[in-house]
Each structure stands twice: as structure tokens, then as C-alpha cells.
DOMI-542162 format. One record per residue: residue number from 1; x, y, z of N, C-alpha, C, O, CB in turn. Coordinates in steps of 0.1 Angstrom, whole numbers, padded with zeros to 4 digits. Glycine has a CB too. Layout:
BEGIN
atom seq: NUM, nc1: X, nc2: Y, nc3: Z, cac1: X, cac2: Y, cac3: Z, cc1: X, cc2: Y, cc3: Z, oc1: X, oc2: Y, oc3: Z, cbc1: X, cbc2: Y, cbc3: Z
...
REM end
This chain:
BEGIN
atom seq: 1, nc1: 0992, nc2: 0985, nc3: 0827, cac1: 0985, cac2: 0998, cac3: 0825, cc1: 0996, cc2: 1009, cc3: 0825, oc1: 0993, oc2: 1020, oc3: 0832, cbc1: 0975, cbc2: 1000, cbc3: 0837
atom seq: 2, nc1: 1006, nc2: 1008, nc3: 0820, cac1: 1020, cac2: 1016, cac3: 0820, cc1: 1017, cc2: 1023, cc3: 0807, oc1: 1021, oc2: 1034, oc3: 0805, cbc1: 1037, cbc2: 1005, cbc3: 0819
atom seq: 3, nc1: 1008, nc2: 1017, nc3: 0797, cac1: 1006, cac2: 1025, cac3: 0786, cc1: 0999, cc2: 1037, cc3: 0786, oc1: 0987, oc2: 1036, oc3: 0787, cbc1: 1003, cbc2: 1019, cbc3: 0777
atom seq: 4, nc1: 1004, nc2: 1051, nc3: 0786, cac1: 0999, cac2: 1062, cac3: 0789, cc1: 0985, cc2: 1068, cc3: 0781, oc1: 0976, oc2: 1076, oc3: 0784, cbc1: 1010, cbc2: 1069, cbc3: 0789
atom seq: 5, nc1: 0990, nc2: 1060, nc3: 0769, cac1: 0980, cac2: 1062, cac3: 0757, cc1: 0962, cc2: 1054, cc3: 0762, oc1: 0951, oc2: 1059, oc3: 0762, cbc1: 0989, cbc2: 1053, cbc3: 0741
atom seq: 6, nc1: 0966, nc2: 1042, nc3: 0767, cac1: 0956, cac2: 1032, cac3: 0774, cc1: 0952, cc2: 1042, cc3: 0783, oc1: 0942, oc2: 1048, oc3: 0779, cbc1: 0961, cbc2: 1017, cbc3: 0782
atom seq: 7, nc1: 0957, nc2: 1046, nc3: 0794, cac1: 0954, cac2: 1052, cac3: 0805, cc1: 0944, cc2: 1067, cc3: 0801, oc1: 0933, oc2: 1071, oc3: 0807, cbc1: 0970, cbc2: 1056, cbc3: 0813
atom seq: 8, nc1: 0952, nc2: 1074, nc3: 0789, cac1: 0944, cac2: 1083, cac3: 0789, cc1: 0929, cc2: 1079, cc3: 0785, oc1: 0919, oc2: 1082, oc3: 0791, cbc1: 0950, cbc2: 1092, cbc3: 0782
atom seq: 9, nc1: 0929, nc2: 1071, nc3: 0770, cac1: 0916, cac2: 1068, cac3: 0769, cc1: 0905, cc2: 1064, cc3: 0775, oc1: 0894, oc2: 1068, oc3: 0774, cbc1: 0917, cbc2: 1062, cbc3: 0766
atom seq: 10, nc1: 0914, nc2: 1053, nc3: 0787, cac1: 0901, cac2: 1050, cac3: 0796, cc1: 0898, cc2: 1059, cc3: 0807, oc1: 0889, oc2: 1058, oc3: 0815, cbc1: 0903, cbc2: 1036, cbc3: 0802
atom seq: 11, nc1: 0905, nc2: 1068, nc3: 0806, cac1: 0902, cac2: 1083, cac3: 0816, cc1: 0891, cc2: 1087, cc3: 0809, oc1: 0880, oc2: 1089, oc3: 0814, cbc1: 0915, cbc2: 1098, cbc3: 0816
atom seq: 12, nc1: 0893, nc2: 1088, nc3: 0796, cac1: 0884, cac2: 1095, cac3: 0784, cc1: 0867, cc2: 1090, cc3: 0785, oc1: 0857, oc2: 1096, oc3: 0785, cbc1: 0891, cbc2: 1090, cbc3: 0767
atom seq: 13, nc1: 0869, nc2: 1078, nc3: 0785, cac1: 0857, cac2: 1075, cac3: 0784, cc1: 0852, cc2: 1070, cc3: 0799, oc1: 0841, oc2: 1064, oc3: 0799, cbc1: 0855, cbc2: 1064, cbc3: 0773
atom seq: 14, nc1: 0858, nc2: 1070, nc3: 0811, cac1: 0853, cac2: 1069, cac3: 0821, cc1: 0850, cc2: 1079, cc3: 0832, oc1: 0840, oc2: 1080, oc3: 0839, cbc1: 0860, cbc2: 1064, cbc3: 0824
atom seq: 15, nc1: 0863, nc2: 1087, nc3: 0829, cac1: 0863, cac2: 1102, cac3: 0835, cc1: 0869, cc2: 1100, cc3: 0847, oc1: 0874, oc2: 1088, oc3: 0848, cbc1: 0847, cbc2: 1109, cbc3: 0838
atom seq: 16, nc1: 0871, nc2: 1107, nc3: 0858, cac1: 0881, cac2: 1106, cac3: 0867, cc1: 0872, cc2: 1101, cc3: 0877, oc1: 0860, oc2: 1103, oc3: 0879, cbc1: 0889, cbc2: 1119, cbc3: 0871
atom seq: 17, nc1: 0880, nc2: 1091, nc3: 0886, cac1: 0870, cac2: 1082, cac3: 0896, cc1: 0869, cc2: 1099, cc3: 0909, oc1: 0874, oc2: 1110, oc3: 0907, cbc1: 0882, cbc2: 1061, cbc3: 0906
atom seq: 18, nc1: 0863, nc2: 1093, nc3: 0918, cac1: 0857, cac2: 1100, cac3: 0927, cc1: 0870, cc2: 1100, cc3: 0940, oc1: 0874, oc2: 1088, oc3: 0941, cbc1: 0841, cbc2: 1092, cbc3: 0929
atom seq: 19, nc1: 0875, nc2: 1105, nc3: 0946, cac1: 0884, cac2: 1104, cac3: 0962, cc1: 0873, cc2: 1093, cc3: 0966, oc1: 0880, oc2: 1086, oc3: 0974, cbc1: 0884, cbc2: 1121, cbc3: 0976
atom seq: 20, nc1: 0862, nc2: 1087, nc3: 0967, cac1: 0857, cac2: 1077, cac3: 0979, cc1: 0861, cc2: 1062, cc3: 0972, oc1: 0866, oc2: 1052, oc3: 0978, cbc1: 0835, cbc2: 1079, cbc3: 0983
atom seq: 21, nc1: 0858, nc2: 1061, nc3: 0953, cac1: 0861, cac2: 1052, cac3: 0948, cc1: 0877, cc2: 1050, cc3: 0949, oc1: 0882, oc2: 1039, oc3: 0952, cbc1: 0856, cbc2: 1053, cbc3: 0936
atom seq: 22, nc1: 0884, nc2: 1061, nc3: 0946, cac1: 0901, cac2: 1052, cac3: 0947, cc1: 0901, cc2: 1049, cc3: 0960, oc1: 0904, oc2: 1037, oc3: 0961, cbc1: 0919, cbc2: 1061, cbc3: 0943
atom seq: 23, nc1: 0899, nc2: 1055, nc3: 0972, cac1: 0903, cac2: 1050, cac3: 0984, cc1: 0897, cc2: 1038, cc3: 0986, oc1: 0902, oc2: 1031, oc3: 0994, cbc1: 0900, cbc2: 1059, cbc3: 0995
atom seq: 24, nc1: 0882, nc2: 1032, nc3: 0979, cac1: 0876, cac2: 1021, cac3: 0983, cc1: 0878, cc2: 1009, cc3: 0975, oc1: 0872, oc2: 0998, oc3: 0978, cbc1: 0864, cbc2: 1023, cbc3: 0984
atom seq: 25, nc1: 0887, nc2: 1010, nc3: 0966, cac1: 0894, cac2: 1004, cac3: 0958, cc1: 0910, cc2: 1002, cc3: 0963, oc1: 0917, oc2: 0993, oc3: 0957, cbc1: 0892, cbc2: 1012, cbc3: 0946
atom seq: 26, nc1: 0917, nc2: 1011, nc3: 0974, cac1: 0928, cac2: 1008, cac3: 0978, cc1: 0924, cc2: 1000, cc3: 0992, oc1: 0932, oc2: 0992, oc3: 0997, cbc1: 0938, cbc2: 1020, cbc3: 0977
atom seq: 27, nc1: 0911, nc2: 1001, nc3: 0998, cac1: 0909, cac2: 0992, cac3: 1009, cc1: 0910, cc2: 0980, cc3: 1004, oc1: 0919, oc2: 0973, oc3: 1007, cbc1: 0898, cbc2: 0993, cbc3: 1016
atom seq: 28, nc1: 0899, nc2: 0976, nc3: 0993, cac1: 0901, cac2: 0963, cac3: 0987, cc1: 0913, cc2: 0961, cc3: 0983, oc1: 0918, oc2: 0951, oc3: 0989, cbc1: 0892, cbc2: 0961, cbc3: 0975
atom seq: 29, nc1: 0919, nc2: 0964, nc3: 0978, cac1: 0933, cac2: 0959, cac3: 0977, cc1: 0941, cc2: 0958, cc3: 0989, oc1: 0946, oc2: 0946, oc3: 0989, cbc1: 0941, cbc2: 0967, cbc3: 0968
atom seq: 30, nc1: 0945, nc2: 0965, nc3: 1001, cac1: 0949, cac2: 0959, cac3: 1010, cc1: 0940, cc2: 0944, cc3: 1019, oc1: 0947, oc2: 0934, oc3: 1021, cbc1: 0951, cbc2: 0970, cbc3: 1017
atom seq: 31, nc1: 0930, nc2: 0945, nc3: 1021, cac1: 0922, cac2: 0934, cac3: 1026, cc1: 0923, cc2: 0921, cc3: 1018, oc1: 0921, oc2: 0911, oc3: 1025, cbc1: 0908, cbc2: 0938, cbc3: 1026
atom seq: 32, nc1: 0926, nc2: 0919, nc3: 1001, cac1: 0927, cac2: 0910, cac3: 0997, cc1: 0941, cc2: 0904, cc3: 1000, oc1: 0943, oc2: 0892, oc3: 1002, cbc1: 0923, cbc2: 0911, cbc3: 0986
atom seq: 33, nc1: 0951, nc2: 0916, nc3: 1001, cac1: 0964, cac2: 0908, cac3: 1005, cc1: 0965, cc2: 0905, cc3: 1019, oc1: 0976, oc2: 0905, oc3: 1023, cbc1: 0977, cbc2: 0914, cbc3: 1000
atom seq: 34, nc1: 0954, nc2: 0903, nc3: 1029, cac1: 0955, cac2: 0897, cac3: 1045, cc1: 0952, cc2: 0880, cc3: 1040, oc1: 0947, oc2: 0875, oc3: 1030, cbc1: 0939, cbc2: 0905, cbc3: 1059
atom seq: 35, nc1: 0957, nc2: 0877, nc3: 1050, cac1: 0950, cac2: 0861, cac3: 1055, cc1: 0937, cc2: 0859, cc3: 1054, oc1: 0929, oc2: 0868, oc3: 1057, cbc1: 0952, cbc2: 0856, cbc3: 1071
atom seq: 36, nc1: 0933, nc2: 0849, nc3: 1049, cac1: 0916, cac2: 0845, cac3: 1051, cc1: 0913, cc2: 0847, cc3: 1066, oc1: 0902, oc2: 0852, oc3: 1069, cbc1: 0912, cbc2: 0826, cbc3: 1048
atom seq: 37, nc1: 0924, nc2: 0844, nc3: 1078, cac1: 0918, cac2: 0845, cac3: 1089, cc1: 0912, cc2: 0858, cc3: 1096, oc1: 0901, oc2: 0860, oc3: 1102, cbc1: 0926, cbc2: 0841, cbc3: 1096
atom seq: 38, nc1: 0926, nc2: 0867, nc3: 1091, cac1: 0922, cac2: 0881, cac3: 1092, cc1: 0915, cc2: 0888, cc3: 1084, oc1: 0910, oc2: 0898, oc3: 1089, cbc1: 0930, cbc2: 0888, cbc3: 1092
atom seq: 39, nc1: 0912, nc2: 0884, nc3: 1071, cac1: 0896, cac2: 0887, cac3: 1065, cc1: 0884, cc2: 0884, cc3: 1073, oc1: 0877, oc2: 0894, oc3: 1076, cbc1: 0893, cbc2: 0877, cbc3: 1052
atom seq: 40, nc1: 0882, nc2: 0873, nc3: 1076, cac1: 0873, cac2: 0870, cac3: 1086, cc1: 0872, cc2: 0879, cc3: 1100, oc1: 0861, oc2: 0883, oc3: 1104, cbc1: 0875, cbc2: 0857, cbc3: 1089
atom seq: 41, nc1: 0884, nc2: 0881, nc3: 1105, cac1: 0882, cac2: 0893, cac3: 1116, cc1: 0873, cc2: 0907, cc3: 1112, oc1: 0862, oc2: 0912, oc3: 1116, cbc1: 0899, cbc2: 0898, cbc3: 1120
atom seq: 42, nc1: 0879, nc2: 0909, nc3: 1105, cac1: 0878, cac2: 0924, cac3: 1099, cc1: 0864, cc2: 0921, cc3: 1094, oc1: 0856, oc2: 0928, oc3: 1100, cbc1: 0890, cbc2: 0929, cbc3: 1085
atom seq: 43, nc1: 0858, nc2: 0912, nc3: 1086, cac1: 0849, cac2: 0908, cac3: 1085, cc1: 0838, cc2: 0910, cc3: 1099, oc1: 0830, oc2: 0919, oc3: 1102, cbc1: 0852, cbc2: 0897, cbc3: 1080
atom seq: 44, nc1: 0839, nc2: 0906, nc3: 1101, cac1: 0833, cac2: 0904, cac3: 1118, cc1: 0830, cc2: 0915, cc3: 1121, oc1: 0818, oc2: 0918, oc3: 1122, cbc1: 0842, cbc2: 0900, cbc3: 1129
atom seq: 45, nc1: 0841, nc2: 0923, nc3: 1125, cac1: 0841, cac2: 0934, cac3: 1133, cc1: 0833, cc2: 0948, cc3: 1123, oc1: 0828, oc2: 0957, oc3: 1130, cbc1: 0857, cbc2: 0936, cbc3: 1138
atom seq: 46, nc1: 0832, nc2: 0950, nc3: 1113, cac1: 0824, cac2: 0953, cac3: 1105, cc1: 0812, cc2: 0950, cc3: 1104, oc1: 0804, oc2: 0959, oc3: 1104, cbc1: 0827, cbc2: 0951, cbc3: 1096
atom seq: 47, nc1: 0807, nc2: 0937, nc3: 1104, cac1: 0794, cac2: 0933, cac3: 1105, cc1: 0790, cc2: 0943, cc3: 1121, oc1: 0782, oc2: 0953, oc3: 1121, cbc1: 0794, cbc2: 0913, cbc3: 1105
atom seq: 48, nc1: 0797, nc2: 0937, nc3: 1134, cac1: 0792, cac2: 0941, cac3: 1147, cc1: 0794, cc2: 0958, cc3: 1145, oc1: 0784, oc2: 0965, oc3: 1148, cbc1: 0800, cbc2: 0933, cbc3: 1161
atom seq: 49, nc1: 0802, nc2: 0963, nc3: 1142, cac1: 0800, cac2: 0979, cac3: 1141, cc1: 0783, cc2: 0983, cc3: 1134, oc1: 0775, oc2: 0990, oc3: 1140, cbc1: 0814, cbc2: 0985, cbc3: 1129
atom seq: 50, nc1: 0780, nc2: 0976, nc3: 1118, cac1: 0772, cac2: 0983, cac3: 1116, cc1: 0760, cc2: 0979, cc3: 1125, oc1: 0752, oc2: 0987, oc3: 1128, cbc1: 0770, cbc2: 0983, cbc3: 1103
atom seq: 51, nc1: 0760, nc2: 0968, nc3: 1129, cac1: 0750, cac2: 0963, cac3: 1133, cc1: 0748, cc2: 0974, cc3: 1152, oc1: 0740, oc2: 0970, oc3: 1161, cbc1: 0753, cbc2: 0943, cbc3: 1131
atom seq: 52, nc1: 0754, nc2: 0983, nc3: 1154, cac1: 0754, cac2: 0990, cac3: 1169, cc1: 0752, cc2: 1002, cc3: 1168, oc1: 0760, oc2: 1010, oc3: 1164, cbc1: 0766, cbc2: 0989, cbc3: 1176
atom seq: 53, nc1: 0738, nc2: 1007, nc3: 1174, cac1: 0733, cac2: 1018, cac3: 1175, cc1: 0741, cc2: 1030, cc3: 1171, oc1: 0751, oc2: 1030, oc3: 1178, cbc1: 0729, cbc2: 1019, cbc3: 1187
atom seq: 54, nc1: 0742, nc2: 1041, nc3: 1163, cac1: 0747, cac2: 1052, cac3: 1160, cc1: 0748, cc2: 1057, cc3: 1175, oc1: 0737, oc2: 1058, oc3: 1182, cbc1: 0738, cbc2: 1061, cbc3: 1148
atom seq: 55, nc1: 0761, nc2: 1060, nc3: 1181, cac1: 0767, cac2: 1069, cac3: 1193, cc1: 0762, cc2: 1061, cc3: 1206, oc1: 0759, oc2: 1067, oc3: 1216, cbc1: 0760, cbc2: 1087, cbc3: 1194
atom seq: 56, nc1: 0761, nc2: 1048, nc3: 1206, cac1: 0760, cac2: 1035, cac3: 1217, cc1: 0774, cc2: 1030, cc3: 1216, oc1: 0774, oc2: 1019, oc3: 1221, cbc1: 0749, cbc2: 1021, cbc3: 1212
atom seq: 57, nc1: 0787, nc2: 1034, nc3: 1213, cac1: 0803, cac2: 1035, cac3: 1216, cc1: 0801, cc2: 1041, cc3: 1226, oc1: 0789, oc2: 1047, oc3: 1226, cbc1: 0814, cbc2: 1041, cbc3: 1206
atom seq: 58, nc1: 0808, nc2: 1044, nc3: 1238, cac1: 0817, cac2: 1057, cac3: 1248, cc1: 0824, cc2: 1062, cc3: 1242, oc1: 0825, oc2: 1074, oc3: 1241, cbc1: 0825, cbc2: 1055, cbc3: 1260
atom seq: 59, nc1: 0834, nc2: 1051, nc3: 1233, cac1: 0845, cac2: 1059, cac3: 1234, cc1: 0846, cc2: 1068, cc3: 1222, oc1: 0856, oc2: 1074, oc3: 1220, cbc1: 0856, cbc2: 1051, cbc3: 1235
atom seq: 60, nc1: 0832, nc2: 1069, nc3: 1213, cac1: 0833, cac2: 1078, cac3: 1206, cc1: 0829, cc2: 1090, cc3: 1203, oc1: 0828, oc2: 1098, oc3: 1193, cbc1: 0831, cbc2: 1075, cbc3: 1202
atom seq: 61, nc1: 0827, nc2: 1091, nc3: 1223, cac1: 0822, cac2: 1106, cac3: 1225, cc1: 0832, cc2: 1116, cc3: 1235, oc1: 0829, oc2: 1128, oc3: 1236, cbc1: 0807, cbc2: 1105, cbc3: 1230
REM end
């Protein structure tokens, strides 16, 4: 994707991603280069976050 000419086009017909899409697109890219094991952590701990009452942390008050 070095070709600038490519790049612009598909700007053209896509339009500029959003700040939440590139940043959620550079998470996926860091998380794919972890271990399966630490996928699975992170995994995890994501699942138990959403799954815990909004402001049932301490320490997030």
C-alpha cells in the first residue's frame, strides 16, 4: 500500500476512517501479534469486565 495513487483512490471511494476505527484496527493488530495464551487472557478479562455492573469496580471511583 506504498502506492500513493492506490491510497488515494481508496480514500476516494471510502473516505477517511473515523479516530475509533484506526485505533480499533491498531488494537487488532497488536492482539494478533500476542501468544494464543495471552489472547485468551485478554480474552477473559474482557469477557469478566463486560459482564460487571457499570461502577461495581472501587477502584474506579
Amino acid at each position: 500500500m506504498k502506492d500513493p495513487t492506490f491510497v488515494a483512490e481508496l480514500q476516494k471511494k471510502l473516505g477517511t476512517p473515523s479516530n475509533e476505527t484506526v485505533e480499533s484496527l491498531q488494537l487488532l493488530k497488536a492482539f494478533l501479534k500476542l501468544a494464543p495464551g495471552q489472547r485468551f487472557e485478554i480474552i477473559e478479562m474482557v469477557e469478566r469486565l463486560a459482564a460487571e455492573p457499570v461502577g461495581s469496580d472501587p477502584s474506579f471511583s
